[in-house]
C-alpha positions in Angstrom: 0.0 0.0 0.0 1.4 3.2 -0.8 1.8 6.1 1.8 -0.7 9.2 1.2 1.1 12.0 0.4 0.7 15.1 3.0 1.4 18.5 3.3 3.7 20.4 6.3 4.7 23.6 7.0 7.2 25.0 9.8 9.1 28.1 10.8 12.3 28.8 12.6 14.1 32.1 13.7 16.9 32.2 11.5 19.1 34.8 9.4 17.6 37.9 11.8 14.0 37.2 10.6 11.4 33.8 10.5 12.0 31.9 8.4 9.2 29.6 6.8 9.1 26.3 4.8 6.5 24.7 3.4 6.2 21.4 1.7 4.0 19.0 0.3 3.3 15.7 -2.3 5.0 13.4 -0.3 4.6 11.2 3.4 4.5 13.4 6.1 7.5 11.5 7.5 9.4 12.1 4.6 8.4 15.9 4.5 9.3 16.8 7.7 12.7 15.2 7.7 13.3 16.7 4.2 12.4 20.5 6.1 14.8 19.5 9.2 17.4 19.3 6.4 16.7 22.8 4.7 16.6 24.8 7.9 19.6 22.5 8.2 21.1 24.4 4.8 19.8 27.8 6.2 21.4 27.6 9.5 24.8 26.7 7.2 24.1 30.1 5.3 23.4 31.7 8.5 26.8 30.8 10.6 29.3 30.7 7.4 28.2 34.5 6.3 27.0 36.4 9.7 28.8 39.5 10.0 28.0 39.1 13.5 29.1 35.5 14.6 33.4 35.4 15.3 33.6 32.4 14.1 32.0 32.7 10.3 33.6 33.4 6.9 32.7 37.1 6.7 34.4 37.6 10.2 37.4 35.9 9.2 37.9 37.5 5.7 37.4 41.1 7.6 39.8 40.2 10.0 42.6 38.3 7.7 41.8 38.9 3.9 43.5 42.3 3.4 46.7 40.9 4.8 47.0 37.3 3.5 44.5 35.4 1.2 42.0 33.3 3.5 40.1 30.1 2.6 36.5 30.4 3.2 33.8 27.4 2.0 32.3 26.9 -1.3 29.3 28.4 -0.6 30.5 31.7 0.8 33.1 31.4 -2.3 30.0 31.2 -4.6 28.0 34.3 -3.0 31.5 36.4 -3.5 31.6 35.4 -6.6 28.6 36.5 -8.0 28.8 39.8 -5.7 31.7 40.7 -7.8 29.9 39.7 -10.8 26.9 42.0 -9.9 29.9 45.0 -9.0 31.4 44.5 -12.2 27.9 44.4 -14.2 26.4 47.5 -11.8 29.5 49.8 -12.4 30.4 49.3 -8.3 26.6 50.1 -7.7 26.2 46.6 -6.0 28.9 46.3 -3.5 29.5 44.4 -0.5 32.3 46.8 1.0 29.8 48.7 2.4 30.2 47.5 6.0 31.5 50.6 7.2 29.2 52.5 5.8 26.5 50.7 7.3 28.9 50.7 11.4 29.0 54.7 10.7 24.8 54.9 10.3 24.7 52.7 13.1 23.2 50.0 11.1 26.3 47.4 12.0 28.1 47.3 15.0 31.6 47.6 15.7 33.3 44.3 16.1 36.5 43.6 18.1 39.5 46.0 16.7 37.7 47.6 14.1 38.6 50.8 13.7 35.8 54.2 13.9 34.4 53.9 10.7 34.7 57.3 9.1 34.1 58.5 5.1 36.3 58.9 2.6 36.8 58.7 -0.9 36.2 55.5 -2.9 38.6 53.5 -4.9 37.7 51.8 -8.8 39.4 49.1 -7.4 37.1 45.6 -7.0 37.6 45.0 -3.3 37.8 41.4 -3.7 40.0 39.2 -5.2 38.8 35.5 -6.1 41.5 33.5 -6.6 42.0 29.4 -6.7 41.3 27.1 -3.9 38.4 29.1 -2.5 40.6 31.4 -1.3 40.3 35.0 -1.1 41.9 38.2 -0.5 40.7 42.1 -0.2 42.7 44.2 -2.4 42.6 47.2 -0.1 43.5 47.3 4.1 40.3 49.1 4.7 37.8 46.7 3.0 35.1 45.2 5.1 32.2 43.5 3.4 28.7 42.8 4.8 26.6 39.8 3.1 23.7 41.0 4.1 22.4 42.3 0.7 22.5 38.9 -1.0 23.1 36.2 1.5 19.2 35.3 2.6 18.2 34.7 -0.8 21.4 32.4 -1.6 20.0 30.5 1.9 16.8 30.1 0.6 17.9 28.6 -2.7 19.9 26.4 -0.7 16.8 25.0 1.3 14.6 24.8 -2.0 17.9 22.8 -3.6 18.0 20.2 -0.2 14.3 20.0 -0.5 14.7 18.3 -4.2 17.0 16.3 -3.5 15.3 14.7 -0.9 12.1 14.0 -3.5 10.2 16.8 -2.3 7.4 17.1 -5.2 6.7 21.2 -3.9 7.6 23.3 -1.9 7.9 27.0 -1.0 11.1 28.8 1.2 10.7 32.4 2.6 12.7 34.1 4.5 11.4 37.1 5.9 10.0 38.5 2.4 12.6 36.6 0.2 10.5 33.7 -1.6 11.1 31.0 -3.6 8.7 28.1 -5.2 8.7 24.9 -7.2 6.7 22.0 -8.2 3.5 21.3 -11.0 1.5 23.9 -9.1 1.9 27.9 -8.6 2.2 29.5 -4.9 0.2 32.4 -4.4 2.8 35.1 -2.7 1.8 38.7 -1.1 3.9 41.6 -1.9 3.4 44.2 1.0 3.4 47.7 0.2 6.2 49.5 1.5 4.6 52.8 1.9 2.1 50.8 4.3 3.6 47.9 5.4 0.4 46.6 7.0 -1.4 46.9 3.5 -0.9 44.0 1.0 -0.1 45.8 -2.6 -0.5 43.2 -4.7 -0.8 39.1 -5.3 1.9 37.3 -7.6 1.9 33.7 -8.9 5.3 32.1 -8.5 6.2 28.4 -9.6 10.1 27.3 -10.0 11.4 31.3 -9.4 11.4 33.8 -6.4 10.3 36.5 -5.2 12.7 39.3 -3.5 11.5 42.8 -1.8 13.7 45.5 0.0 12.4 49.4 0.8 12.1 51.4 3.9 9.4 49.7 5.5 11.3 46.1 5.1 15.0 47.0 5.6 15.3 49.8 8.7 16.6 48.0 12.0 14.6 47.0 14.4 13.3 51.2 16.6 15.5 52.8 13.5 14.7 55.1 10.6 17.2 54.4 8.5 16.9 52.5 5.6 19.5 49.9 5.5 20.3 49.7 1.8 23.0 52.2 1.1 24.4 54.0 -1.9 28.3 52.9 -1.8 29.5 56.3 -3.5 27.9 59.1 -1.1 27.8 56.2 1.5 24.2 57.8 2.7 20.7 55.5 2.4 19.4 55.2 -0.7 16.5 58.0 -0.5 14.6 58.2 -4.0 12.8 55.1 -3.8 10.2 54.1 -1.2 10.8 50.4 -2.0 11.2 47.5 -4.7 10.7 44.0 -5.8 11.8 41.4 -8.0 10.8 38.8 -10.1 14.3 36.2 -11.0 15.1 32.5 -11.5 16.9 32.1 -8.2 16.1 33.7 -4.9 19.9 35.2 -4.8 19.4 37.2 -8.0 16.1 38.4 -6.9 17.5 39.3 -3.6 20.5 41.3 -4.7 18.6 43.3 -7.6 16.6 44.2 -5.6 19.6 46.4 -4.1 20.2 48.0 -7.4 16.7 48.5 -8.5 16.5 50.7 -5.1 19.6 52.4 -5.6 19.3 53.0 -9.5 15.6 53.1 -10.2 14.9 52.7 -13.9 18.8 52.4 -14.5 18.2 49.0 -13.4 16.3 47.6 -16.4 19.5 46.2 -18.3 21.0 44.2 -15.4 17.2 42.8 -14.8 17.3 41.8 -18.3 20.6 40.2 -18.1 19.4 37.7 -15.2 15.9 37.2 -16.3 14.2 38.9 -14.0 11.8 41.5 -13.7 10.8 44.3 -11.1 8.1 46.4 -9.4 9.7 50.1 -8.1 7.7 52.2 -5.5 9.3 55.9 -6.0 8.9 58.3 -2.7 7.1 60.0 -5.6 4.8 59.6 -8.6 3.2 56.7 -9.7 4.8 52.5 -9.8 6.4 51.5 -11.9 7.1 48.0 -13.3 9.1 46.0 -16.2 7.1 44.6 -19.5 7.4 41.5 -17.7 6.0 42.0 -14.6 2.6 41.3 -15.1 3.0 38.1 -15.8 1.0 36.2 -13.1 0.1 39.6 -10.8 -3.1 40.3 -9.2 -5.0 42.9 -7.3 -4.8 42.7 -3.7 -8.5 43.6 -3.5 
């Protein structure tokens, strides 16, 4: 006799939010092992790229890098390799060297011996330097980087990715906004208005993509005003657009355009062509905006 398939859901506080997975088509022993393993890939993310934790590969590369080249895991290897593929692509727009930007608004702390953080001019010069063996070095003494722009969505492709390969049929990953989906059937995902956070904007369809949103009313720290997505040349939060979100294959691209589409507004609409992706743009001012392929598979909130 075979097993009648089932349907779970859980949550677990991980990455500074919840985070929520969902899974069904399979016995309900099976699917909640399978989710045990995801958070298991999460929690992975979560200590190998916390600017926080001593311990991780973003402490140790801002620590070590700019004075000898320091081997970090594949995965963290992977997320700084497409973060200098989205610099290069962005003209330095998208840039993970932002960490003492983000100490000096109070929006990081200081950790250990780092210095005051204090502005000063910017140099053309990729901050990191990928080089064999998963090693890496900074290519300046001052660099420190901050994941936090990119890594949740690389964590929740990782969880959809350990949730195929234990059979999982379907199945849905969000982390605190960043959303991913797969199987035969779409997942019906809310988009929250970032000029009223308690207000859902709009419905979208997702099924094998993701779903990324960043703006003021998703992104300040917890009592702050601040926004906590910050333009890398004046160093100052990004301040022309109320918020953004993006349509992409994987929940890491969605994640991190969502950065640019903040900071550069219709600019944007070449590197969301690039990756296949498409975006929604709420302006402090005027009317939304979205890409031709937006649309697709949106519906009214009402």
């Amino acid at each position: 006799m075979t097993p009648v398939s089932s349907s779970v859901r859980r949550a677990q506080p991980l990455l500074g939010t919840f985070v929520g997975i969902a899974a069904s088509g399979a016995p309900r022993d099976a699917l909640h092992a399978a989710i045990s393993r995801a958070f298991g890939s999460v929690a992975d993310v979560h200590h190998l790229m916390s600017f926080h934790e001593g311990d991780s590969d973003v402490s140790r590369l801002n620590r070590e890098a700019a004075s000898w080249p320091v081997r970090v895991h594949p995965w963290t290897y992977e997320v700084l390799r497409l973060a200098s593929e989205l610099y290069e692509a962005s003209g330095g727009l998208f840039d993970i060297a932002i960490a003492d930007a983000l100490q000096r608004l109070g929006l990081l702390p200081r950790v250990g011996a780092d210095p005051p953080a204090t502005a000063g001019a910017r140099s053309p010069e990729p901050p990191v330097e990928l080089l064999s063996r998963d090693r890496v070095r900074f290519t300046r003494g001052d660099v420190r980087i901050d994941l936090g722009g990119i890594a949740k969505g690389f964590a929740v492709d990782r969880a959809v990715a350990t949730l195929r390969a234990c059979g999982v049929p379907r199945g849905l990953v969000n982390a605190g906004g960043d959303v991913a989906a797969f199987g035969p059937e779409p997942y019906t995902v809310d988009v929250r208005d970032p000029r009223h956070p308690g207000r859902i904007l709009l419905r979208v369809e997702i099924r094998d993509e993701a779903i990324a949103s960043s703006g003021h009313a998703f992104d300040r720290v917890a009592g702050g005003a601040s926004m906590a997505i910050v333009d890398p040349g004046s160093g100052r939060p990004a301040a022309a657009v109320r918020g953004a979100s993006v349509r992409a294959p994987s929940c890491v691209i969605a994640d991190a355009l969502t950065k640019l589409v903040v900071l550069a507004g219709q600019s944007a609409d070449g590197l969301l062509a690039r990756y296949g992706a498409s975006a929604l743009l709420v302006p402090c001012g005027g009317d939304i905006l979205v890409s031709h392929t937006w649309a697709q598979g949106v519906r009214s909130a009402s």
